[in-house]
ZAMARGU-4260 file (C-alpha; in steps of 0.2 Angstrom, whole numbers, plus 5000, padded with zeros to 4 digits):
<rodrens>
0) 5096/4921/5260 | 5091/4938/5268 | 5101/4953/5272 | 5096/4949/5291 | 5101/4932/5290
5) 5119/4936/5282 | 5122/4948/5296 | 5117/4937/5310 | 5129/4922/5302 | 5144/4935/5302
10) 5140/4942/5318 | 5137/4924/5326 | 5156/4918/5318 | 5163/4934/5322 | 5156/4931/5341
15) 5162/4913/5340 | 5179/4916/5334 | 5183/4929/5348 | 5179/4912/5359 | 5190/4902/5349
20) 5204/4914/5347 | 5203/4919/5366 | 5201/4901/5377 | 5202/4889/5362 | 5185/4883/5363
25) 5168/4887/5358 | 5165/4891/5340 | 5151/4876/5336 | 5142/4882/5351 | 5142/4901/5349
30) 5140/4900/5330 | 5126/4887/5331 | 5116/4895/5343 | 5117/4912/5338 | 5113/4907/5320
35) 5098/4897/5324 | 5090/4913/5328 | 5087/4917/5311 | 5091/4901/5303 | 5083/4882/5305
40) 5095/4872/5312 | 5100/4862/5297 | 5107/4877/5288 | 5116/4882/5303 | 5126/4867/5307
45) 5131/4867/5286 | 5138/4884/5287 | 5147/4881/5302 | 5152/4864/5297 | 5166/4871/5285
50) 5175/4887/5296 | 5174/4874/5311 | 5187/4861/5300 | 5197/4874/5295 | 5200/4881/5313
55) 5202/4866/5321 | 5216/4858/5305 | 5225/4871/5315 | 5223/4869/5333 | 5227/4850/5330
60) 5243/4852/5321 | 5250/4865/5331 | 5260/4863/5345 | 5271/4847/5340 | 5262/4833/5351
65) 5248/4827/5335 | 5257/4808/5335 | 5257/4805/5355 | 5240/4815/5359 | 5232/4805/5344
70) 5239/4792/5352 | 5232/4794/5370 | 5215/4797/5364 | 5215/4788/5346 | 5201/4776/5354
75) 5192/4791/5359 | 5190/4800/5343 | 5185/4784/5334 | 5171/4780/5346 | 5166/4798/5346
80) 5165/4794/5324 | 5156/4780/5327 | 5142/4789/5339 | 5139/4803/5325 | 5137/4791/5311
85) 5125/4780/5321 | 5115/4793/5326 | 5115/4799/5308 | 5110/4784/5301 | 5098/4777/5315
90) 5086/4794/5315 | 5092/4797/5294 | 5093/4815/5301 | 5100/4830/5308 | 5097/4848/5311
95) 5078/4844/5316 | 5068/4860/5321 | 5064/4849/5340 | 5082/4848/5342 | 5086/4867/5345
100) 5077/4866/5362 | 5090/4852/5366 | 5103/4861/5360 | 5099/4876/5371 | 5098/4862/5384
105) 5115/4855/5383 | 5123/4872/5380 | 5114/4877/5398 | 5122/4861/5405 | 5139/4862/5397
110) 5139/4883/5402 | 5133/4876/5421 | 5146/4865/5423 | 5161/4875/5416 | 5156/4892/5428
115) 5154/4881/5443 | 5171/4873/5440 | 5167/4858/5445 | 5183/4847/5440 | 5185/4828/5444
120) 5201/4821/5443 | 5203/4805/5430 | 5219/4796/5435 | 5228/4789/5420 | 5225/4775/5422
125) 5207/4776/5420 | 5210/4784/5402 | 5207/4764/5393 | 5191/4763/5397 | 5184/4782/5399
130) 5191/4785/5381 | 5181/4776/5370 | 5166/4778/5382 | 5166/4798/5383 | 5169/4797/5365
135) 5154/4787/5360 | 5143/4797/5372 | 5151/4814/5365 | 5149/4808/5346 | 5130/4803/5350
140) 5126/4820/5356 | 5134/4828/5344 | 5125/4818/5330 | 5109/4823/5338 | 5113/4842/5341
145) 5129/4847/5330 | 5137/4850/5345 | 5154/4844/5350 | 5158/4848/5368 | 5148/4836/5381
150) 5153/4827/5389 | 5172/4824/5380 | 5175/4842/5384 | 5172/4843/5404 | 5181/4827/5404
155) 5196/4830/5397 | 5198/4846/5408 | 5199/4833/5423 | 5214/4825/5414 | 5232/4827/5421
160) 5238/4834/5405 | 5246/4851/5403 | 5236/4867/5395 | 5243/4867/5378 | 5243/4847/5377
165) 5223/4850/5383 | 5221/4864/5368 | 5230/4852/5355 | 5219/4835/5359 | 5202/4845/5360
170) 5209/4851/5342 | 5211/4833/5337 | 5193/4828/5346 | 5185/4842/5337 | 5192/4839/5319
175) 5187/4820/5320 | 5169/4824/5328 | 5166/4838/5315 | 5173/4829/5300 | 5160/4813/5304
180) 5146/4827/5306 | 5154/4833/5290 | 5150/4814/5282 | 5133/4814/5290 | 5126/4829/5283
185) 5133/4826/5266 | 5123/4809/5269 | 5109/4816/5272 | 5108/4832/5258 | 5110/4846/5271
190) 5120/4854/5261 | 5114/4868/5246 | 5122/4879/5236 | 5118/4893/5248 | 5122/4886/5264
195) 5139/4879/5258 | 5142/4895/5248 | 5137/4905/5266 | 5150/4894/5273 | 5163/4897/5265
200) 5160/4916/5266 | 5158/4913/5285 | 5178/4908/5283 | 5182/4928/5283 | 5172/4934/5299
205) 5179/4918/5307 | 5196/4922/5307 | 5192/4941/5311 | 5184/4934/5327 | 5200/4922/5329
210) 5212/4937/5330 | 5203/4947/5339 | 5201/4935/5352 | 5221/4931/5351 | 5222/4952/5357
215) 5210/4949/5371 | 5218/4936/5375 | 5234/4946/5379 | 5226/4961/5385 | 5215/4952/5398
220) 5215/4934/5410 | 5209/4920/5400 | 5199/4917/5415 | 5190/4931/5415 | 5184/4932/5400
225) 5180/4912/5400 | 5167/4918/5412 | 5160/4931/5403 | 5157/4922/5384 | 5149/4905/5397
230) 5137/4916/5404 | 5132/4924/5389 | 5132/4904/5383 | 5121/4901/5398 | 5111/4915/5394
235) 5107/4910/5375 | 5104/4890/5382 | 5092/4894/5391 | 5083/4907/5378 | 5083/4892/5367
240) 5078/4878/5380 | 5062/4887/5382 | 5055/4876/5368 | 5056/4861/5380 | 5043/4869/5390
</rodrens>
């Protein structure tokens, strides 16, 4: 691994991990995309397979709703494992040099969607049968991209749920999605030496970013600077979708 390549994966955690720490969301995303511009998409999605669990054991667990949150969406992380391992096993593999224009793709989509606001409302009692629905369909993209955020996450902001009850079950969506990825990629001998060293190392810049992005947080509207790490998604989705062209 070069010296460039070390620098863009701290940079990119770093970057990712002000995201997290600041709105709760967006380390795979950030991490992913800014390391695939040095790095093939395999090794990206191994290194940021390890500093993604980690962050996300936490964001689960706190905030003492685990047992009824796993509760209400329980169906939905179970389909979501069952979309990434049948992707996994169905194209026997991930991180596919023609899957980084898709990515850019869905991150130009998910980035669309969030700055737009657009925010249907799910009743409750619509939750049976979206759950395991949106979970499949979020595990299957993810399986195919390494991403975890469409369409789960878009969804479960149209949820009548309060903020920190949202923060906690994306936490729990996350570490079940990732943890299948996790299997996958295991599967399929993505990881080395070097990427799951790189990993691990990646821990430290991670939880820089994270506390970092805690201050911000405090110091300006979470609203605000949602909108300015989206556009800058928006801005790098579409850098990386210009490979569908």
């Amino acid at each position: 691994m070069t010296e460039l390549q070390m620098l863009v994966i701290a940079g990119a955690f770093i970057v990712a991990g002000i995201a997290k720490g600041a709105i709760g969301i967006g380390l795979p995303p950030i991490a992913i995309g800014l390391m695939t511009l040095a790095l093939p998409l395999g090794d990206a999605l191994a290194i940021m397979t390890i500093p993604t669990l980690m962050t996300n054991v936490f964001q689960a667990f706190y905030g003492g709703h685990f047992v009824p949150l796993l509760r209400r969406f329980g169906t939905m992380a179970i389909a979501a494992m069952v979309g990434v391992i049948g992707v996994a096993v169905t194209l026997d593999k991930l991180g596919t040099a023609g899957m980084t224009g898709w990515l850019g793709l869905l991150l130009v989509l998910y980035a669309s969607l969030a700055l737009f606001a657009w925010r249907p409302v799910m009743p409750r009692a619509g939750e049976r049968w979206a759950n395991p629905l949106i979970g499949l369909a979020s595990g299957a993209v993810a399986g195919l991209t390494g991403m975890a955020a469409v369409p789960f996450l878009p969804y479960m902001q149209s949820l009548q749920i309060s903020r920190n009850e949202l923060v906690q079950g994306l936490g729990i969506m996350f570490l079940f999605i990732m943890g299948a990825l996790a299997v996958a990629l295991v599967q399929q001998n993505v990881f080395t030496l070097t990427n799951s060293i790189g990993g691990v190392a990646a821990l430290a810049p991670t939880f820089a970013g994270v506390w970092i992005g805690q201050k911000l947080r405090h110091a300006a509207s979470p609203e605000t600077f949602r909108k300015i790490f989206l556009a800058g998604m928006l801005a790098l989705g579409v850098h990386m979708a210009r490979g569908l062209l």
